[in-house]
C-alpha positions, 0 to 999 in steps of 0.5 A: 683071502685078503679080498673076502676079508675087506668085503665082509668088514667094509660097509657099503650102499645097499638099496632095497627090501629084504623078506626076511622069515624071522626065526623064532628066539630071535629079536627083530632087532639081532635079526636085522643086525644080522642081515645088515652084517651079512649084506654089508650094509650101510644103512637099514631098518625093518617095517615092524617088529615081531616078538622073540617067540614069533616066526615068519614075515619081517621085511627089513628095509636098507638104505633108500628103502628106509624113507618108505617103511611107513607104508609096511608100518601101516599094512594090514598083516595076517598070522597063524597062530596056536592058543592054548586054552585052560591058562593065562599068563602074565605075558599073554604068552608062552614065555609068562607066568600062569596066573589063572587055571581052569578046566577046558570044556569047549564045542566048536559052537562055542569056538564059533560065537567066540571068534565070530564076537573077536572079527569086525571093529574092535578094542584091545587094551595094548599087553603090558609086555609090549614095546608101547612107550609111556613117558618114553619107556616100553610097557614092558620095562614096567611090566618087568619092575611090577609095575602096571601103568592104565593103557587106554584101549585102541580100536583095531579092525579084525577082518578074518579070525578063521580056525584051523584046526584044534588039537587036545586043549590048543587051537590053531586060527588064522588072524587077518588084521589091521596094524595094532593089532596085538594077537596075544590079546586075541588069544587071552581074549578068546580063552576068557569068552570061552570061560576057560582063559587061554594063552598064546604058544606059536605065532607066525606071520605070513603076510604084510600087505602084498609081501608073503612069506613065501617069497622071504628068506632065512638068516641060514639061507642068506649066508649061505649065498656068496657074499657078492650076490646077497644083493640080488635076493633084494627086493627093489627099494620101490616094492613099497609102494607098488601099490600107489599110482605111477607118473613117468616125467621126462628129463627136464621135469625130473630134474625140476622135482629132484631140486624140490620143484613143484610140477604140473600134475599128470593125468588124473591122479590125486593123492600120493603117486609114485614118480620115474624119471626115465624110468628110474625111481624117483620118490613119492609125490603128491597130487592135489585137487588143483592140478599140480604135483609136489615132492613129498620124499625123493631117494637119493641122487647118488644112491645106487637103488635097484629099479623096477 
């Protein structure tokens, strides 16, 4: 007893990403802090938030793996998502005010052209209910005092909006985007082309990148694990950044690039790489067009991160 009482109050270096299937009510922020308590961890922090209401995908980053949350912060996502036609809200949501009523006639034409006229290169004014800061508050603390500040409209890449099926007066549609993007917009914006306004009631999110959320875990899940192995759900602090070109360097030239050295470049790669020293991850370096290779954000030498 004494034991399990010193494990759950000591923190302690945890390295890694955890995929984390967020349930709905819960802030991105109780979610992570929950997790952080039960992995007793030191240090940690997630790659994007979702909405209280929203479910699904939210990897959560913890110690070394927080020096590359960039890489989630600009992955494109994919949601499914239910709109419910005939309302608009003030929050674009469910959890808003009605503020415009009318009838639903809709086709699966129309329904067609509509999401058709939303996928490609698009604008969206960001919802006042967000957390986009003005003058360094969020949107929505001036959404809450009545308070509508001019928001400039961004340009977003909607790759995919795919319908998955309709029920009464609410459609289900599948939305494959670029970072930014904001799918209660997507929702109003859809209600208005199909002339009768729309809100969103159910958001979920399956994917960030190469993550799925097939391959997350729940709160509940991970407290029922033993306290000792809830490390081992843990994805590798470099699963980040998998994507990048892999250098091996040997001993010597590890240690050259741990103390801010810059190297000769290895082989052929340009850009950001990610770099092993014996096969141990080191960080990100950069590759320019004149042969050599910089360090650009390194772990910690004292870390104990997983490796792949």
């Amino acid at each position: 007893m004494k034991a399990s009482k010193q494990f759950r109050h000591q923190r302690r270096i945890v390295d890694g990403v955890l995929l984390l299937d967020k349930p709905r009510g819960l802030t991105s922020n109780a979610a992570l802090q929950t997790a952080r308590r039960l992995l007793n961890a030191a240090k940690a922090g997630h790659t994007g938030t979702l909405d209280p209401m929203a479910t699904g995908l939210l990897p959560l980053t913890l110690g070394e793996a927080t020096k590359f949350s960039q890489m989630l912060l600009d992955a494109d996502k994919v949601y499914e998502a239910t709109v419910r036609l005939g309302i608009e809200t003030d929050t674009g949501d469910a959890e808003g005010t009605a503020i415009a009523t009318a009838p639903v006639q809709v086709t699966d034409d129309s329904i067609r052209q509509a999401l058709a006229a939303l996928t490609g290169e698009i604008e969206q004014i960001p919802p006042m209910y967000s957390a986009l800061k003005r003058d360094g508050k969020p949107l929505y603390e001036y959404a809450r005092a009545g308070i509508e500040v001019e928001r400039a409209a961004r340009p977003v890449t909607i790759h995919s909006l795919e319908l998955l099926g309709a029920e009464g007066d609410s459609l289900r549609i599948r939305v494959d985007c670029s970072k930014g993007t904001y799918v209660r917009t997507l929702a109003i914006d859809l209600g208005r082309l199909l002339g009768c306004g729309g809100h969103l009631t159910e958001l979920r999110r399956t994917r960030i990148g190469p993550f799925n959320v097939d391959e997350a875990v729940t709160l509940t899940a991970l407290e029922a694990v033993p306290p000792e192995s809830r490390a081992g759900l843990l994805a590798p602090v470099d699963a980040l950044v998998l994507h990048l070109p892999r250098i091996e360097l040997d001993a010597s030239e590890a240690c050259l690039l741990l103390q801010g050295r810059v190297l000769a470049a290895h082989g052929g790669a340009m850009g950001l790489v990610r770099i092993y020293g014996e096969g141990r991850y080191l960080g990100l370096g950069e590759c320019d067009g004149n042969g050599t290779l910089s360090p650009k954000r390194l772990v910690s030498t004292v870390a104990t991160a997983q490796q792949s």
